[in-house]
C-alpha positions in Angstrom: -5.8 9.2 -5.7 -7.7 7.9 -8.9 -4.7 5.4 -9.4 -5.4 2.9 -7.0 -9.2 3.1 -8.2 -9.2 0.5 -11.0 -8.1 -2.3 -8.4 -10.3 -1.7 -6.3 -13.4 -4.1 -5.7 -16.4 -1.5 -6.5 -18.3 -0.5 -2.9 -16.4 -2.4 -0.9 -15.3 0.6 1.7 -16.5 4.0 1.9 -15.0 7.4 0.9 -12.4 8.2 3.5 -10.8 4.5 3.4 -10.3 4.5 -0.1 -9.4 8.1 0.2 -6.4 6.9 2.7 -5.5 4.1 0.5 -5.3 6.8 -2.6 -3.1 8.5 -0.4 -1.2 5.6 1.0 -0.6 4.1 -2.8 0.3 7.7 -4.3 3.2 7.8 -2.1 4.5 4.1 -2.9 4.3 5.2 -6.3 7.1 8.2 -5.4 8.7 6.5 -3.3 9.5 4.3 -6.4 10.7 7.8 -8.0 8.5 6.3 -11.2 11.0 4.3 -12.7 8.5 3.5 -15.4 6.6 0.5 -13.5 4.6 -2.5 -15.1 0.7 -2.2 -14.2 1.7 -5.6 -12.2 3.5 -3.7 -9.8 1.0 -1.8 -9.5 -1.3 -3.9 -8.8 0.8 -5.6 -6.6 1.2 -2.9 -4.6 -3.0 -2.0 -4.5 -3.5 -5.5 -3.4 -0.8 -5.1 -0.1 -2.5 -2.5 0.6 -6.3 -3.9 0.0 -5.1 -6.4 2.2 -3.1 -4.4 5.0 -6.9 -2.3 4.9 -8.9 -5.6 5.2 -6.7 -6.1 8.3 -7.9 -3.3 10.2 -4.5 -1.0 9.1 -4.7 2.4 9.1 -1.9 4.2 9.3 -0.6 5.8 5.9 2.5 5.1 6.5 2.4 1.9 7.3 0.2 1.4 4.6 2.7 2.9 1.8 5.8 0.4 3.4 3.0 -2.6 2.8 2.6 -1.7 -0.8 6.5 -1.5 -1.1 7.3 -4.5 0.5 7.2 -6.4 -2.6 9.1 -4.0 -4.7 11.8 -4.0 -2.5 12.1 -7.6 -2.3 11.9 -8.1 -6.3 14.8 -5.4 -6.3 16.8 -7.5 -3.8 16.9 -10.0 -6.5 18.4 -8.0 -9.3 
């Protein structure tokens, strides 16, 4: 979970949310089978699901397909 951490605004929601969204961006992260990522995609990807959060989401799954959203679509251009 620690990897989403550093984008996270400090305070900003309590244990078990950021817990979930540890959880939520670990799995985005496998899904992309590490393939060596930039920290801008990962970032990317802690800011879909800040947002997707902010929005009242909380389904992990749904969560994890926010954060790879992004990817996917900057792999559709390659």
């Amino acid at each position: 979970m620690g990897s989403i951490i550093a984008f996270l605004p400090r305070g900003v929601f309590d244990d078990k949310t950021t817990r979930l969204m540890g959880d939520a961006f670990d799995s985005a992260c496998v899904a992309l089978h590490d393939k060596g990522q930039p920290t801008i995609v990962h970032e990317i990807m802690a800011r879909r699901i800040i947002v997707a959060v902010r929005k009242g989401e909380r389904n992990p799954r749904r969560l994890r397909d926010a954060a790879l959203a992004a990817v996917k679509r900057s792999d559709d251009w390659s």
